[in-house]
Each structure stands twice: as C-alpha cells, then as structure tokens.
C-alpha positions in Angstrom: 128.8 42.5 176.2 129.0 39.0 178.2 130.0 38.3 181.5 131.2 35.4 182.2 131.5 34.8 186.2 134.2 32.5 187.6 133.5 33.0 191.1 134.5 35.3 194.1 131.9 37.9 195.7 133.2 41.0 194.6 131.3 40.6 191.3 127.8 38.7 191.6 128.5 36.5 194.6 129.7 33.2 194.8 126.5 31.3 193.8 126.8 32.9 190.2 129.8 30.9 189.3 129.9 29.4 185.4 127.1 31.7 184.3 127.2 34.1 181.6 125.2 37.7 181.9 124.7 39.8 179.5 125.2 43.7 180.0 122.0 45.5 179.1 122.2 49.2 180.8 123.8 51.6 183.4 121.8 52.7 185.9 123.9 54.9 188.5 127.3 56.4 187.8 129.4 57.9 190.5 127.9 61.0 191.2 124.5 59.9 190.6 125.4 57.4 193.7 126.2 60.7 195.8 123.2 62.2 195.0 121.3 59.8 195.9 123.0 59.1 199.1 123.3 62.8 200.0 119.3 63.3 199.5 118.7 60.1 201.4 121.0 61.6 204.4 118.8 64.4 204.2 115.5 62.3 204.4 116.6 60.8 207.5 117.6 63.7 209.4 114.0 65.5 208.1 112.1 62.7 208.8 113.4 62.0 212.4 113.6 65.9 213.1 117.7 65.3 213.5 120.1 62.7 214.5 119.1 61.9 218.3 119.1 58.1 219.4 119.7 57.2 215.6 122.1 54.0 214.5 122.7 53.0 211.1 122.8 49.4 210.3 124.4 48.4 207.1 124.2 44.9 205.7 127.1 43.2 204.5 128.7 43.8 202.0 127.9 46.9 200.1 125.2 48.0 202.7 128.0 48.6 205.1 130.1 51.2 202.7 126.6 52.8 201.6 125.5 53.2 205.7 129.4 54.5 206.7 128.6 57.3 203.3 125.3 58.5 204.7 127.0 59.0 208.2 129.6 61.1 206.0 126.8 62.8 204.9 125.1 63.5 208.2 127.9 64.8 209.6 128.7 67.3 207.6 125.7 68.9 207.8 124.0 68.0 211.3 128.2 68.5 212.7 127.3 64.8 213.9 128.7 61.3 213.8 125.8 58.8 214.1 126.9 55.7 215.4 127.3 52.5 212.1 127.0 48.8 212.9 126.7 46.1 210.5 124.5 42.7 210.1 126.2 39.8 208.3 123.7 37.7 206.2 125.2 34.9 204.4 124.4 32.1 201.6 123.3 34.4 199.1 122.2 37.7 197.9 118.6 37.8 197.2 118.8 40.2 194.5 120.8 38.6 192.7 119.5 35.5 192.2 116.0 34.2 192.0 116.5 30.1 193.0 117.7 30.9 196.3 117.8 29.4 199.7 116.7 30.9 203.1 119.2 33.4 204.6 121.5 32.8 207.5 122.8 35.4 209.8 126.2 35.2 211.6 125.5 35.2 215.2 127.4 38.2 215.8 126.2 41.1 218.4 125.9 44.3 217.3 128.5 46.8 217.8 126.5 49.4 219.7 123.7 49.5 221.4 120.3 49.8 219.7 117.8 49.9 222.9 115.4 52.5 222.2 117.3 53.6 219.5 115.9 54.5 215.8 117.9 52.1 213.6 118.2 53.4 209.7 118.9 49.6 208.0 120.9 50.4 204.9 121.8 47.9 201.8 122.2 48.0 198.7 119.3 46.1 196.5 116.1 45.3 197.5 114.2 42.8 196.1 111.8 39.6 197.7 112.6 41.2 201.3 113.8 37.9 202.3 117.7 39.4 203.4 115.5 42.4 205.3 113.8 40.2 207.3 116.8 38.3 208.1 118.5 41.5 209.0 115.4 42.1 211.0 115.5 39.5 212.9 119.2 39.7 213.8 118.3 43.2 215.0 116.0 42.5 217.4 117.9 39.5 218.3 120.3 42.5 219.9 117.8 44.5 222.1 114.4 46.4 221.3 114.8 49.3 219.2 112.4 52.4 218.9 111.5 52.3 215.4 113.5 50.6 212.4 113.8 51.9 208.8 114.7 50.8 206.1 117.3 52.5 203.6 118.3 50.9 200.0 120.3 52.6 197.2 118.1 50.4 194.8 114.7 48.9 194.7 114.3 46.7 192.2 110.4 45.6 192.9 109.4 41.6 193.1 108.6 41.6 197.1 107.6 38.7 198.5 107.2 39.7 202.0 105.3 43.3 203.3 108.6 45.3 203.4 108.5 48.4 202.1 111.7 51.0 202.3 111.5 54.3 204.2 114.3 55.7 201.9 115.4 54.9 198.3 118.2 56.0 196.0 116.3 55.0 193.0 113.8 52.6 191.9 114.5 50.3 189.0 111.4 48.0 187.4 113.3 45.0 186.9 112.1 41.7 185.3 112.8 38.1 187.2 115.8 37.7 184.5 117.5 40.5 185.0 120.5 41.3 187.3 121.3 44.3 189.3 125.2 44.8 189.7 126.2 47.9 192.6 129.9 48.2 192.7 131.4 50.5 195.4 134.6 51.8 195.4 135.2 50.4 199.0 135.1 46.4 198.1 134.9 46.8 194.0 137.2 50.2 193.3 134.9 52.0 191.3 130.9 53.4 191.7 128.3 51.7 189.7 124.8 50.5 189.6 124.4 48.3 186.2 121.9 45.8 184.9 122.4 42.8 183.3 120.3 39.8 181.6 120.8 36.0 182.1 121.8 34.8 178.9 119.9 32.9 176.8 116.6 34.1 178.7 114.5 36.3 176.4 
C-alpha cells in the first residue's frame, strides 16, 4: 500500500507534500487508543495523589484532542474537571520528519493560569524532543509552574535532547525511515496509530 501525500495537515503535515510512504503496520486501533488513554488518566491522578492544582497542556494538533480525552477520563472517576490549555508549535512536526528546521511557537498566552500549578503536557508522538522543548519554553514563557510532565500517546525513541515522558500510551522502536501516522477522530474522523516507510528507503 502507497501513500502518496498531496498536501494539507490532516494526514502527515504540510512539509510531506509529493512524497510517497509506504504502509508497513498498525499499531493502535480505537480502543487500544482508550486504553491507553484511560490507564494514563489513571497514572496521573496516582502519581499526583489526585487532581489538585493540575492543568493539562495539549500541543497542537492531536495533543490537544488526546489532553481534552484524559480530562474525560479524570472526570469520570475523580468527579473532576481539570482545567485543558493548548501550546501551538508550528513549521513542522518532529516526528514526522527527520530534515527538519527549529520549532516556532505562536506567541499566544495560555488559557489559564499555570502559577504553581502541576502542568501534565500531552501530545501525540515523541521523538528528538525538539517540539517538547519548544512547548517548554512557551510554558514557562506564561508563569512558573510547580512541576511539568510530560504525557505522549506514542514514543517512538531517537531523542536528541534529555526529555524523558512521565506517561506513555505505548512505546514503538522506530527506525529513522519510518513514519508514525496518529489519526483522531477529532481532526482526522477515525482512531488510529499506523507506521509507515519512506519509499524507496530500505
């Protein structure tokens, strides 16, 4: 199976126009998503002994969607609505490609307050670190936080920066080549983690 990508972000991004990927595996349907999301909500509340003074910070896109399902989550077992904000970081998506450029984040505030507050930073791949840290920076840019973790749905390896995440879905060994695709039913419509390979790269 090939995909060819003609541009627009709901896919790949739109640095991945003209290239063709070739579909190798599924990692993650639908309710293996939820299962890993509803063990992760648990995680935080266990590891933070509740829900006091926590935020969740998604990173656009998909971290956004996967932060506002682990507030779902949260609430309907702690009877709680923790408070979601968001981080924009543009240019690219560092798991997704491997010649990338630096980050940029839109000089935005934050939507709530995060003084002495213990942020839960949720996305969707990890991979160098590089889009953490710029998240990171953008946090702090907003006030001084308690504590910040770090939540990802999938960590593909390959950091090149001393992040580590507090909380993951699943953990994929992934070679340089390969791609990973989430899709979320709230910018995609339909659940799905999938891997692909560049083709023509052995």
């Amino acid at each position: 199976m090939r995909l060819d990508e003609k541009g627009g972000d709901n896919v790949f991004g739109t640095r991945f126009q003209d290239r063709s990927m070739e579909f190798k595996a599924a990692l993650l349907d639908e309710k293996a998503i939820e299962r890993a999301l509803v063990r992760i909500a648990h995680e935080i509340v266990e590891k933070n002994k509740g829900v006091e003074d926590l935020v969740l910070v998604g990173i656009k896109r998909r971290g956004v969607p996967l932060a506002n399902r682990i507030m779902d989550n949260i609430r309907r077992f702690e009877e709680i609505q923790v408070p979601v904000a968001s981080v924009d970081i543009t240019l690219y998506r560092d798991d997704l490609e491997e010649d990338y450029e630096t980050p940029k984040v839109k000089d935005e505030p934050l939507s709530v307050s995060i003084k002495d507050k213990r942020i839960i930073l949720v996305d969707d791949v990890l991979f160098t670190g590089r889009t953490v840290r710029a998240a990171l920076d953008a946090i702090t840019k907003n006030g001084r936080p308690k504590s910040i973790q770090l939540a990802v749905l999938i960590d593909r390896g390959h950091r090149e920066l001393p992040i580590r995440a507090d909380y993951v879905g699943k953990n994929v060994p992934t070679s340089r080549n390969e791609l990973v695709k989430v899709m979320l039913e709230e910018i995609d419509g339909k659940n799905g983690v999938e891997i692909y390979t560049k083709e023509g790269v052995s």
